[in-house]
TORKOL-4160 file (C-alpha; in steps of 0.2 Angstrom, whole numbers, padded with zeros to 4 digits, m for minus):
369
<pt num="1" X="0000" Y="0000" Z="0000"/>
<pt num="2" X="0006" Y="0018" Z="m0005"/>
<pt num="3" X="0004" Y="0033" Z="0006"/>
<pt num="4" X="0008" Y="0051" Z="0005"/>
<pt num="5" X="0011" Y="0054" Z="0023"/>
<pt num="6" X="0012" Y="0039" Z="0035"/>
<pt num="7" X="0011" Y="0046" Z="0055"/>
<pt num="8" X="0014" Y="0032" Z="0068"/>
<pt num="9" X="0003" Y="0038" Z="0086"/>
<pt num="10" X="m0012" Y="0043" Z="0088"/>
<pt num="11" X="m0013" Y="0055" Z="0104"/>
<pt num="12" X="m0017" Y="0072" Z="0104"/>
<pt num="13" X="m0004" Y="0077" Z="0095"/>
<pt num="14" X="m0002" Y="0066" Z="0081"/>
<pt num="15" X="m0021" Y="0067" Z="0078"/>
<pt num="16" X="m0019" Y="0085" Z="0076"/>
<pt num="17" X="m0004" Y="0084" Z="0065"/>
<pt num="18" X="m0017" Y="0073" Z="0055"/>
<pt num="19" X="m0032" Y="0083" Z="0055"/>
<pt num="20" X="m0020" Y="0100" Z="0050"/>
<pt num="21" X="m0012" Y="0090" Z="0036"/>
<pt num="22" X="m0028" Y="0080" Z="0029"/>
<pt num="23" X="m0035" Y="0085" Z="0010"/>
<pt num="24" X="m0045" Y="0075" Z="m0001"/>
<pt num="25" X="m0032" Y="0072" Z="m0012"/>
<pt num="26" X="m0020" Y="0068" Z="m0001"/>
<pt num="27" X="m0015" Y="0049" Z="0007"/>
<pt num="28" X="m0012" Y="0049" Z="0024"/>
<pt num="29" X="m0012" Y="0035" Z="0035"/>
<pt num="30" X="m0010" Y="0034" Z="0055"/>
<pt num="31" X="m0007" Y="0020" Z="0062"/>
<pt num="32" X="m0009" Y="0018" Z="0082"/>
<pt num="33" X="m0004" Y="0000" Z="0091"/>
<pt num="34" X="m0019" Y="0003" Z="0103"/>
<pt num="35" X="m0038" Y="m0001" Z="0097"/>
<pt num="36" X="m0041" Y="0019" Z="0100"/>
<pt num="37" X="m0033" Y="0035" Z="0101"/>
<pt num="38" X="m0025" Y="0043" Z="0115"/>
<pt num="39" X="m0022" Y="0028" Z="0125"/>
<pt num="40" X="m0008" Y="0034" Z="0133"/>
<pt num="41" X="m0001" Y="0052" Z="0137"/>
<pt num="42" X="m0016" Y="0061" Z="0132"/>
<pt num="43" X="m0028" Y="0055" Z="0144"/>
<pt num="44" X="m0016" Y="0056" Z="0159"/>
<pt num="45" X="m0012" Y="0070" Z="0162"/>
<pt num="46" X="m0021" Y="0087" Z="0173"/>
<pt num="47" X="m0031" Y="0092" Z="0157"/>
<pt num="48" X="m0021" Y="0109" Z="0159"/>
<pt num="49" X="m0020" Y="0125" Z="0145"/>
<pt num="50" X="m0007" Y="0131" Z="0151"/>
<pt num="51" X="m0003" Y="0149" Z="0148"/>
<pt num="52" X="0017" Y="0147" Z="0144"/>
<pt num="53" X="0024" Y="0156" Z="0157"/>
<pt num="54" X="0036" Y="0140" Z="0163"/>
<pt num="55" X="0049" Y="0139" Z="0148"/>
<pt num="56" X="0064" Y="0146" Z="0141"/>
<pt num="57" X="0064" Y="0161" Z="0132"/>
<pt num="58" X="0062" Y="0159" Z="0115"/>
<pt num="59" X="0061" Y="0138" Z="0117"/>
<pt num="60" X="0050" Y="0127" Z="0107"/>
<pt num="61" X="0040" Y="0124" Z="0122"/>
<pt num="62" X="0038" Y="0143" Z="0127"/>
<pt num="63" X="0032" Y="0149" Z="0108"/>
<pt num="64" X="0020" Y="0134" Z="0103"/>
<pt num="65" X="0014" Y="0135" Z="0121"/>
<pt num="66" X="0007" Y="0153" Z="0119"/>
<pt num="67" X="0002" Y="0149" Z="0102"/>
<pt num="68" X="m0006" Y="0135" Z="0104"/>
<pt num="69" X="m0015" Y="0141" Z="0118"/>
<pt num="70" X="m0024" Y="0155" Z="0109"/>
<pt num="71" X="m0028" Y="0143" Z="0096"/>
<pt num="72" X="m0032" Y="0130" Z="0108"/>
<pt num="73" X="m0047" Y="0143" Z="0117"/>
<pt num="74" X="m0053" Y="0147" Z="0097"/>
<pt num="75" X="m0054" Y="0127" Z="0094"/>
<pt num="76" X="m0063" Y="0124" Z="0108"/>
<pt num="77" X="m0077" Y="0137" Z="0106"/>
<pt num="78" X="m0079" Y="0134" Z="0088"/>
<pt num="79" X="m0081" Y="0115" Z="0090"/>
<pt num="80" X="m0089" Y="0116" Z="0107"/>
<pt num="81" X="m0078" Y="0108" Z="0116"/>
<pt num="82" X="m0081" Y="0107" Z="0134"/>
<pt num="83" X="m0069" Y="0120" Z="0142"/>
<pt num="84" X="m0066" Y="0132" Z="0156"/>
<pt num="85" X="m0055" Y="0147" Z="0157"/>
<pt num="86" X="m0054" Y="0145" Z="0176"/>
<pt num="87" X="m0036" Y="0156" Z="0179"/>
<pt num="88" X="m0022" Y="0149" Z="0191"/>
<pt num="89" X="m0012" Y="0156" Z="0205"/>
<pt num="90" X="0005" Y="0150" Z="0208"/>
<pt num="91" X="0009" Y="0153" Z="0224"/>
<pt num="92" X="0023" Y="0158" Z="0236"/>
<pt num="93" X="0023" Y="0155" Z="0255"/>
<pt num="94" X="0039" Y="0160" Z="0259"/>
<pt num="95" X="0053" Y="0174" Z="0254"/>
<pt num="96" X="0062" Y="0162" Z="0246"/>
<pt num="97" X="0048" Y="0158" Z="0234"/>
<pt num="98" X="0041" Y="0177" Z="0232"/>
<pt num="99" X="0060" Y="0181" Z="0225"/>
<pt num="100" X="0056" Y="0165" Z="0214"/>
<pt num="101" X="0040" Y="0172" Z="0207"/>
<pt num="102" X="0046" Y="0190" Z="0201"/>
<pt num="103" X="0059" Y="0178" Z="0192"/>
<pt num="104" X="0045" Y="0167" Z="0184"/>
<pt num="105" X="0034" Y="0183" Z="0180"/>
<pt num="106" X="0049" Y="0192" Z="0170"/>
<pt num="107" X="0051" Y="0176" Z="0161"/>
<pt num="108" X="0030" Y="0173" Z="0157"/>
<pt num="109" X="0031" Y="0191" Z="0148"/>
<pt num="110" X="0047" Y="0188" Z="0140"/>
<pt num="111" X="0037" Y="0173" Z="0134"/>
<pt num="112" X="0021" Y="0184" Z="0129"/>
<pt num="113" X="0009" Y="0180" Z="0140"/>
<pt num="114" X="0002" Y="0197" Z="0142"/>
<pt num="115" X="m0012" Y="0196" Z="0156"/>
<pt num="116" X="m0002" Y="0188" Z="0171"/>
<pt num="117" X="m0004" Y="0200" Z="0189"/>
<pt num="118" X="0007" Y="0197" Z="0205"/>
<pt num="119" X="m0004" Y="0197" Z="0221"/>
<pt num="120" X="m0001" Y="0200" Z="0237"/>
<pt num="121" X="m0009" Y="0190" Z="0252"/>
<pt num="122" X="m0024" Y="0200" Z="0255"/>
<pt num="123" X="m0027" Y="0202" Z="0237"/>
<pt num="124" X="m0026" Y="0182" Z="0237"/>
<pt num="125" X="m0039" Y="0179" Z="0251"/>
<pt num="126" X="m0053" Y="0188" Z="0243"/>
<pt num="127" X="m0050" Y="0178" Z="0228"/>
<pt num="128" X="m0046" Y="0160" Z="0238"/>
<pt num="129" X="m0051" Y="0163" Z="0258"/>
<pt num="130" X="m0047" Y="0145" Z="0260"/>
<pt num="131" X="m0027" Y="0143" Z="0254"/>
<pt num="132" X="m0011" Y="0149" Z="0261"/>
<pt num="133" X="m0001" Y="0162" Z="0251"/>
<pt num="134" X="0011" Y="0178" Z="0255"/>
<pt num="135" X="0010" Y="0180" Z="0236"/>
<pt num="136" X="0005" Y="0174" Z="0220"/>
<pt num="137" X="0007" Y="0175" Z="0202"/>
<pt num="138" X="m0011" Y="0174" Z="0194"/>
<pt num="139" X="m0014" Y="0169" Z="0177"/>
<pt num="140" X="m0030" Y="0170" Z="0171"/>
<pt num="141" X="m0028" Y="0164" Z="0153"/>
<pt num="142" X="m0026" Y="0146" Z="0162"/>
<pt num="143" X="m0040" Y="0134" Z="0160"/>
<pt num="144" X="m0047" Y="0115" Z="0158"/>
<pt num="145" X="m0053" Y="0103" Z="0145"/>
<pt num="146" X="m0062" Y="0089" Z="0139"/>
<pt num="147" X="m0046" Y="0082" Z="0134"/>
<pt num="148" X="m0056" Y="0063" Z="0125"/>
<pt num="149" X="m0068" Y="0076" Z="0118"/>
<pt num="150" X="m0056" Y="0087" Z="0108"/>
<pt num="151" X="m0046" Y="0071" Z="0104"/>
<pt num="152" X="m0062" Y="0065" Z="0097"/>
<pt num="153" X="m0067" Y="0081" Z="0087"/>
<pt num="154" X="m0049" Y="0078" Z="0079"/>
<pt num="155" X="m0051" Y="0061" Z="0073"/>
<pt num="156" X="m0066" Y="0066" Z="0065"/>
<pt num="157" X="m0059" Y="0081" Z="0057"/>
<pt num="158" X="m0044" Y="0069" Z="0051"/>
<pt num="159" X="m0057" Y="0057" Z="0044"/>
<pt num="160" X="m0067" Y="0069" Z="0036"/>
<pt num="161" X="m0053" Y="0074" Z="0026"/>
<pt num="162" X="m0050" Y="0057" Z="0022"/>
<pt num="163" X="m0039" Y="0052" Z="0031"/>
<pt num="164" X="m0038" Y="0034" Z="0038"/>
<pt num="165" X="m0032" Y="0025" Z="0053"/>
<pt num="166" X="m0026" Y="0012" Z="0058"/>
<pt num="167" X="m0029" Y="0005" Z="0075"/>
<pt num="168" X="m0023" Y="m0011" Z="0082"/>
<pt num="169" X="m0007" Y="m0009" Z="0071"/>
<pt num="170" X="0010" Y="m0007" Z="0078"/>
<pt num="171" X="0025" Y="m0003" Z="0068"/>
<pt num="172" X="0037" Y="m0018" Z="0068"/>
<pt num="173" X="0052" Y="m0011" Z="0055"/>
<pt num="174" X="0055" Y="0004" Z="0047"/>
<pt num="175" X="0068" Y="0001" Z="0031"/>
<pt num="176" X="0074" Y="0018" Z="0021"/>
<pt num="177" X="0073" Y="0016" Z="0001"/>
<pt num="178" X="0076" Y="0028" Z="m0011"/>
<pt num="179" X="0060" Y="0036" Z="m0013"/>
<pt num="180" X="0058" Y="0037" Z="0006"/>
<pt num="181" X="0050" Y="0022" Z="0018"/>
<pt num="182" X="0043" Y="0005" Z="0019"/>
<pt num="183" X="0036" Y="0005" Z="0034"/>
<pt num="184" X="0030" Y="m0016" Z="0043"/>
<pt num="185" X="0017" Y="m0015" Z="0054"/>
<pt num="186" X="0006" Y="m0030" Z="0063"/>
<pt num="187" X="m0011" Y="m0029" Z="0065"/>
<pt num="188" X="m0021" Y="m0036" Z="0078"/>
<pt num="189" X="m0020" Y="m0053" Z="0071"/>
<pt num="190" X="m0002" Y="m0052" Z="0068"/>
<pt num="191" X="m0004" Y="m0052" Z="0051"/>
<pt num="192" X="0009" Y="m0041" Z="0041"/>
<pt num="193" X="0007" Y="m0027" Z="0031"/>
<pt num="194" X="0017" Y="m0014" Z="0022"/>
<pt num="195" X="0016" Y="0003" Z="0018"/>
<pt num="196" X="0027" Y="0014" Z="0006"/>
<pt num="197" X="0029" Y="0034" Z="0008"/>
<pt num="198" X="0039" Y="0050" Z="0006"/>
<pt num="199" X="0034" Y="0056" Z="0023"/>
<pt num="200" X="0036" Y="0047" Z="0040"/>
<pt num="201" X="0030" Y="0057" Z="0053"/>
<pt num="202" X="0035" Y="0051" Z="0069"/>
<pt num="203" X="0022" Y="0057" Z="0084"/>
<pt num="204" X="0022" Y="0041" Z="0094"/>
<pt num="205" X="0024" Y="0048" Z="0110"/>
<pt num="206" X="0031" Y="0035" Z="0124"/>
<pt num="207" X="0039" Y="0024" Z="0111"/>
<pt num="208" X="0046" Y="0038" Z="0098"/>
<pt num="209" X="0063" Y="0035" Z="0101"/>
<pt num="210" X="0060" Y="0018" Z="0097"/>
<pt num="211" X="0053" Y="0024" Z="0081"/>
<pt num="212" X="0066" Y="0035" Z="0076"/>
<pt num="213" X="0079" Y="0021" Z="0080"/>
<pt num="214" X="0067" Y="0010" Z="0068"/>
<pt num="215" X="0068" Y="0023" Z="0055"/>
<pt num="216" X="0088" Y="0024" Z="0056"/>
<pt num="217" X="0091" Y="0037" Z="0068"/>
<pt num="218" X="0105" Y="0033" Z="0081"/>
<pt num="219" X="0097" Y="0037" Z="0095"/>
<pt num="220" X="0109" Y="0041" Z="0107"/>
<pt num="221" X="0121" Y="0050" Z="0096"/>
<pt num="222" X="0106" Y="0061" Z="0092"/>
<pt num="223" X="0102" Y="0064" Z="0111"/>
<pt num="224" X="0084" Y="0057" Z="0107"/>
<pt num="225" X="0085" Y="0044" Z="0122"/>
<pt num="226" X="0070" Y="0045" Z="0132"/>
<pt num="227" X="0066" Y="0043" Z="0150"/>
<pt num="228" X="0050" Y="0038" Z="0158"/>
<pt num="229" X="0044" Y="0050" Z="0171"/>
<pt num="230" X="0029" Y="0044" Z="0184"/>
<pt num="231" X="0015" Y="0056" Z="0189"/>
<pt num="232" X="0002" Y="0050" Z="0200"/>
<pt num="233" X="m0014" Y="0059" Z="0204"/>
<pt num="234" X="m0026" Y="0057" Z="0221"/>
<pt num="235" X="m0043" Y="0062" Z="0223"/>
<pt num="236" X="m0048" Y="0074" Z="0238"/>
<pt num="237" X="m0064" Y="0071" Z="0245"/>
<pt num="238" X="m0079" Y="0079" Z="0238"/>
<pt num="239" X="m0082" Y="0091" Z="0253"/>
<pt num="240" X="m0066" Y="0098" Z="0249"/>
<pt num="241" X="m0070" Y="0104" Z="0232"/>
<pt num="242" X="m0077" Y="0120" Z="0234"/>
<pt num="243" X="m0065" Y="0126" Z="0243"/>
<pt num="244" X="m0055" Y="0132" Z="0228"/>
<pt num="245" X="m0060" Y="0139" Z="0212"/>
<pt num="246" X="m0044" Y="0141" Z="0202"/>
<pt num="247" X="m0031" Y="0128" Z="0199"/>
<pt num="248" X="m0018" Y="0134" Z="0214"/>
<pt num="249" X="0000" Y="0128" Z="0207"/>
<pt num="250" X="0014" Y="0130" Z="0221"/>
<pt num="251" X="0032" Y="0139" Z="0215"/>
<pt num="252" X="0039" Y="0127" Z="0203"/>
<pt num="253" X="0056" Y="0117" Z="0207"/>
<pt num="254" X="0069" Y="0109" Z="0195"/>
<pt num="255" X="0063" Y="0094" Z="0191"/>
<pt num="256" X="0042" Y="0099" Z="0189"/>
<pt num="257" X="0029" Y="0110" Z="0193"/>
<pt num="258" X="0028" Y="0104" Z="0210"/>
<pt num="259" X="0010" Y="0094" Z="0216"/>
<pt num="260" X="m0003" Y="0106" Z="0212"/>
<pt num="261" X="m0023" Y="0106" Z="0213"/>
<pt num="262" X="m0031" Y="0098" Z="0200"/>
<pt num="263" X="m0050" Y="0102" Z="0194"/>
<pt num="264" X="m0061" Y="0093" Z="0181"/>
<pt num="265" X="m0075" Y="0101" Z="0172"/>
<pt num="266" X="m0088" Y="0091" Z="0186"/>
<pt num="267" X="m0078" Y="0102" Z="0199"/>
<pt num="268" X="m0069" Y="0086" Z="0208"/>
<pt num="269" X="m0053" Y="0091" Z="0214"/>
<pt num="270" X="m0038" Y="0080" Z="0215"/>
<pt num="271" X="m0019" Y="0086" Z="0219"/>
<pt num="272" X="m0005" Y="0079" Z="0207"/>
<pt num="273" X="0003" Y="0077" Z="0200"/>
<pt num="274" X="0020" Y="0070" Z="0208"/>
<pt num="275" X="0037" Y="0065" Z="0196"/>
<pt num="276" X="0048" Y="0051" Z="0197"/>
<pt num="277" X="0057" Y="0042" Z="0184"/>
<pt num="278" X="0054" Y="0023" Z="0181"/>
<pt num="279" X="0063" Y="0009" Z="0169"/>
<pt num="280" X="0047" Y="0002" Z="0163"/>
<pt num="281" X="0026" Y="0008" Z="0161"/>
<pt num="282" X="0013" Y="0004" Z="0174"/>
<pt num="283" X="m0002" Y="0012" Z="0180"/>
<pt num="284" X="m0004" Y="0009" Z="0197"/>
<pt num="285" X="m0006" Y="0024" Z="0210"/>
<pt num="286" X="0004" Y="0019" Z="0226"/>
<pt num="287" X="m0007" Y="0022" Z="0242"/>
<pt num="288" X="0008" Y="0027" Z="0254"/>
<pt num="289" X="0012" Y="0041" Z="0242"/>
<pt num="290" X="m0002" Y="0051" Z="0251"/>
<pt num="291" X="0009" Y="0056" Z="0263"/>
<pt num="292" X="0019" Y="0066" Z="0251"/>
<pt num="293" X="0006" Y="0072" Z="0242"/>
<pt num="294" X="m0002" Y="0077" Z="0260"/>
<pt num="295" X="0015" Y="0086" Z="0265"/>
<pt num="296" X="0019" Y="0095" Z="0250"/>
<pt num="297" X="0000" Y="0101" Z="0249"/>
<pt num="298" X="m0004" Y="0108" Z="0266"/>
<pt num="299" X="0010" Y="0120" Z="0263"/>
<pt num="300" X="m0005" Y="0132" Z="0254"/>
<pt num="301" X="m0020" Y="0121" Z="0256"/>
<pt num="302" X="m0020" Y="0123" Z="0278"/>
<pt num="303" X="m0037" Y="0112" Z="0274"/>
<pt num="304" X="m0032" Y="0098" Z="0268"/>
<pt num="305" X="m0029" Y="0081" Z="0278"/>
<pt num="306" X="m0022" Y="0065" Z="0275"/>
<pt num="307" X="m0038" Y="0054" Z="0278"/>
<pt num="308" X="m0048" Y="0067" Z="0262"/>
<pt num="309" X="m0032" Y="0059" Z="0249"/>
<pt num="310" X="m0035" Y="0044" Z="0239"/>
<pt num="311" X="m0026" Y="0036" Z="0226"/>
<pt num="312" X="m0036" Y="0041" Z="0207"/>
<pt num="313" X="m0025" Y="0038" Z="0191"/>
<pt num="314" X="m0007" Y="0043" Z="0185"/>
<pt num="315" X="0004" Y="0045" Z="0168"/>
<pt num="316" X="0021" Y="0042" Z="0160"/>
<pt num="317" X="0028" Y="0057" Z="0153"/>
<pt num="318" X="0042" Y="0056" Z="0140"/>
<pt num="319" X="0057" Y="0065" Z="0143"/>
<pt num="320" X="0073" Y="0070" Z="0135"/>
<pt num="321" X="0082" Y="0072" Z="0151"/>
<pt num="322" X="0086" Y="0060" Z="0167"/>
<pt num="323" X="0088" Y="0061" Z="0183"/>
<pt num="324" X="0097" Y="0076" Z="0189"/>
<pt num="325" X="0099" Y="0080" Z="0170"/>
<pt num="326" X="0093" Y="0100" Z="0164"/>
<pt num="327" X="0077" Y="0100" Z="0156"/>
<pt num="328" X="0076" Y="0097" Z="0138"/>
<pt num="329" X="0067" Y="0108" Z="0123"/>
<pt num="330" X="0056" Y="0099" Z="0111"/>
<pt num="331" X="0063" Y="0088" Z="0099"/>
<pt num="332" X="0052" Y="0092" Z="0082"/>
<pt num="333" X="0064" Y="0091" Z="0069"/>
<pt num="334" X="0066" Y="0086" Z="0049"/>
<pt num="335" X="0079" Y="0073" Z="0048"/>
<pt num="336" X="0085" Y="0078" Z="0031"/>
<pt num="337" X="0104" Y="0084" Z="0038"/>
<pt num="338" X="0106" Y="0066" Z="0044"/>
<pt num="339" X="0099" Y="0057" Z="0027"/>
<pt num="340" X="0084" Y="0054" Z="0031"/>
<pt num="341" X="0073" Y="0065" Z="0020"/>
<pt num="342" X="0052" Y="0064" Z="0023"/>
<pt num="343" X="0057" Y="0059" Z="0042"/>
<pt num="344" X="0049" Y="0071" Z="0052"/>
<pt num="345" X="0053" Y="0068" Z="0072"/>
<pt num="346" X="0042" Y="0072" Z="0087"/>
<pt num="347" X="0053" Y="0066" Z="0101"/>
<pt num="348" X="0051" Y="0072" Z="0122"/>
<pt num="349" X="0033" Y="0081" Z="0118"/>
<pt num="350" X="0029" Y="0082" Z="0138"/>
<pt num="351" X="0021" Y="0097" Z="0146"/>
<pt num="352" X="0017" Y="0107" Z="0135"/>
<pt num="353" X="0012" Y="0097" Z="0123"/>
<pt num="354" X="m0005" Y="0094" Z="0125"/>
<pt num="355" X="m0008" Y="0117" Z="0125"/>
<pt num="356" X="0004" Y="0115" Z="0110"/>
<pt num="357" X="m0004" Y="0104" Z="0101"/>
<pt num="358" X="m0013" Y="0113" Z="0086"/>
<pt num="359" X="0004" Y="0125" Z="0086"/>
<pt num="360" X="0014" Y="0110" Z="0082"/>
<pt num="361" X="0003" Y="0103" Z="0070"/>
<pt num="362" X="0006" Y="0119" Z="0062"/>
<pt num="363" X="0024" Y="0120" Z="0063"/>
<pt num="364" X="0026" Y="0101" Z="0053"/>
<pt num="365" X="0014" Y="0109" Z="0043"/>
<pt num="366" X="0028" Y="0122" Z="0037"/>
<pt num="367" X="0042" Y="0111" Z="0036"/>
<pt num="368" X="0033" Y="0099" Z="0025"/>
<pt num="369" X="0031" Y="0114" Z="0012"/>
């Protein structure tokens, strides 16, 4: 089988790389080892628009963040997908921190997010009685999604342009010819099949630097090694929900943005989520963690105890960096240089990735021209 654009993942990102690229007269294939999209990364995670204000200047992550937030808010109320502008404060309880926060408001301007506000504390108890802050940063662009419904909306987008996916069908060898790839995959019955195409666009999340070595790509050499970092979540008690109303972020640290609130669209709050790298994927939420979630939230949430915390869900983030390693930019990259032409890379889309979406879908968009 030909195909004019083959893109291995289907998660937020390589569906909206799909649903930008799709015209009717244009072959384009995803192909997802899961029986659905978004089965990994996508749906676990805090359902966060973030406003950009965490990155380096002038980073991947800082530019497609604000972009793609704008264009995220225009998405969503165009295709009615469930959202909520509900604004964040990150927050500082001590003079340590306050220093921190001028630090990270210079950066967010630098970064053009144009509507953030330092608070001080009596300013941030008529807005949240309930936390615990000498200051804050508030952001107000900040807000929530249906995450499975704007994935949804994409694939159908995608679709409606004609292109197809492939579900149950994981990539098993990539081989670089001539006019560009064969690409094996199996389907669900192990049957082979083979696709031919110009255009490889590598999205495929937790395994894409499994996919780029596939395609040729010496993954080390090219600093495209990923690591697996763990990010659990636990529920707070019902009773406990109302007692916020923005999403209340502590000052970040090194490594993350630290365990923060969590809201859904239903109002539920949860707290998460925490980090931790692992060799290998699993899903379970351990209960002992509480106590740190516990210890590190009753810093700027006084009403919170350790009996309202149970254990909900968590994710595995891909990153470019390890332990103790600095954090790494976005890998979204043409391979030509390295000769491998039609070899588009997508490689350590964490956080951001998810605000960014629609932006990156853009940027491939204007490398492919």
């Amino acid at each position: 089988m030909d195909a004019d654009i083959v893109i291995v993942g289907a998660g937020a990102l390589g569906l909206a790389v799909a649903a930008e690229l799709g015209q009717k007269n244009r072959e384009i294939v995803v192909l997802e080892r899961h029986s659905s999209f978004g089965q990994e990364t996508s749906s676990r995670n805090s359902e966060v628009i973030h406003s950009g204000i965490y990155y380096p200047a002038g980073s991947l992550k800082a530019r497609l963040c604000v972009e793609g937030r704008r264009l995220l808010y225009e998405f969503c109320k165009v295709r009615d997908i469930a959202h909520r502008r509900l604004g964040k404060l990150i927050v500082a309880t001590n003079d340590r921190e306050a220093k921190e926060l001028d630090e990270l408001m210079l950066l967010g301007e630098n970064n053009g997010v144009e509507d953030l506000s330092l608070l001080s504390s009596g300013q941030i108890k008529k807005q949240e009685p309930h936390i615990k802050a000498s200051s804050a940063i508030q952001s107000p662009s900040t807000g929530i999604l249906d995450v499975h419904q704007f994935m949804k909306c994409l694939e159908y987008l995608a679709k409606d342009k004609g292109v197809i996916f492939a579900y149950n069908c994981e990539v098993s060898a990539i081989e670089k010819g001539a006019a560009g790839f064969r690409v094996e995959v199996r389907d669900a019955d192990a049957e082979k099949i083979v696709l031919s195409t110009p255009v490889l666009i590598n999205s495929a999340g937790l395994c894409s630097d499994r996919i780029a070595g596939m395609a040729g790509i010496e993954v080390k050499k090219a600093g495209y090694k990923l690591s697996y970092s763990k990010g659990e979540y636990f529920r707070i008690k019902p009773a406990r929900s109302a007692l916020t109303k923005k999403l209340i972020y502590p000052t970040p640290n090194a490594d993350s943005l630290g365990i923060h609130t969590v809201k859904d669209l239903e109002g539920q709050l949860k707290l998460g989520p925490n980090a931790f790298y692992v060799e290998d994927i699993n899903y379970d939420v351990e209960p002992f963690h509480a106590n740190e979630f516990y210890e590190s939230a009753r810093r700027f949430l006084p009403f919170i105890k350790l009996g309202d915390l149970s254990p909900d869900t968590c994710g595995i983030r891909p990153k470019l960096q390890g332990p103790g390693e600095p954090v790494r930019d976005f890998v979204i990259c043409s391979e030509e240089k390295r000769g491998f032409p039609g070899l588009v890379n997508l490689i350590g889309i964490e956080s951001p990735g998810l605000t960014a979406s629609l932006a990156i879908a853009r940027y491939v968009s204007r490398m492919l021209r």
